[in-house]
C-alpha positions, 0 to 999 in steps of 0.5 A: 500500500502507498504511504509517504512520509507526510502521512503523520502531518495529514493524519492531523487534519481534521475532518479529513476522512480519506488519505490523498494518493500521493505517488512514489513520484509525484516531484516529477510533475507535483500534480495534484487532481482534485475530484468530487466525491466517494460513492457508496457501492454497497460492499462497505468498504469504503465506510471508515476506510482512511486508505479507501482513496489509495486503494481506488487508485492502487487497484484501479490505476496502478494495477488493473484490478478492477474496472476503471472508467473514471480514471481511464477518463481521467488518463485520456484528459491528462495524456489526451490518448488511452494508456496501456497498464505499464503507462498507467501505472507510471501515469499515477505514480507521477500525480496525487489525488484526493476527493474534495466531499470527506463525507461518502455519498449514498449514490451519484444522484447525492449531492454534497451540501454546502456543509461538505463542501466547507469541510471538504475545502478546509480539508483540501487547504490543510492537504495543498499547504501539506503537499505543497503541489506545485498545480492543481486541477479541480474535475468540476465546478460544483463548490466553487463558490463555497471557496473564497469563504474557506481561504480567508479563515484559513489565511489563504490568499486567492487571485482568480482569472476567469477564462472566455475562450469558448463560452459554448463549451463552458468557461476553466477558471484558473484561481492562484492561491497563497499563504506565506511563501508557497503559491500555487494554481487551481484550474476548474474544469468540467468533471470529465464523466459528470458532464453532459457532452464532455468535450476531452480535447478541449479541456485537454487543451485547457490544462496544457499537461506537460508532456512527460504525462 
């Protein structure tokens, strides 16, 4: 099972219900992607499961375990091509991932209130100042707005540059976000199996991964 030495400082977290992947090589490239939320399969698994996000990645991404789409969807957004398993494997050993909802939803149809969305952006906050990633990306807009209110509690500092390139495909928002002396970037884009008429080469354009992805 992936660990890494920052465990004990992200173990101190509070509120935080699930431990970020964080790859063995997440220096190369310091992404860190942020998604929406853990959803109930029924096998109980994922209740009170603090690795349940490392296992997600470990089983479905890493290896191939288990059946994948969302991160197969993900992998085509960052690569802009479908990946063997070898490139998988190194695909997410280069990144971190963390669910930003801590609270795990009964199914799809649920949708996180503004409560979760206040923790779950306090959370996120307390695992970027952590981690210290040097980009973000946010797959999806929803709680955007529950943001700004976090920060200033927490002594984070935001600069926000809204996008206008095609209004017709929806508008990335780009926010720079410091405290002290560490900045980094926060780019939202549309979830890539959550929205309708998901354009992928877009988007894909939009977040301009680097080319070692």
């Amino acid at each position: 099972m992936n660990t890494n030495p920052l465990d004990k400082s992200l173990a101190q977290i509070l509120n935080l219900k699930y431990l970020p992947w964080i790859g063995d090589n997440f220096s190369d490239t310091g992404l860190l992607i942020v998604g929406d939320s853990h959803y109930d399969d029924g096998d109980g698994w994922l209740e009170g499961n603090k690795l349940a996000t490392r296992q997600m990645i470990l089983n479905n991404g890493v290896h191939d375990r288990f059946p994948a789409r969302f991160l197969n969807a993900i992998e085509l957004l960052f690569c802009n091509r479908t990946l063997e398993q070898n490139d998988r494997a190194k695909f997410w050993q280069k990144l971190g991932y963390m669910n930003l909802v801590q609270r795990l939803m009964a199914s799809s149809a649920e949708r996180p209130s503004d409560k979760d969305f206040d923790q779950g952006w306090e959370v996120c906050l307390d695992i970027i100042n952590i981690i210290r990633p040097k980009y973000c990306v946010k797959l999806g807009i929803d709680g955007i707005g529950r943001l700004g209110t976090t920060m200033k509690e927490k002594g984070w500092t935001g600069i926000a540059e809204e996008f206008r390139i095609r209004p017709s495909k929806g508008d990335p928002y780009r926010i720079t976000i410091s405290r002290g002396d560490y900045t980094t970037t926060m780019l939202f884009v549309h979830h890539p199996t959550g929205t309708r008429g998901f354009d992928q080469p877009y988007w894909t354009s939009i977040i301009d991964p680097p080319p070692d992805m």
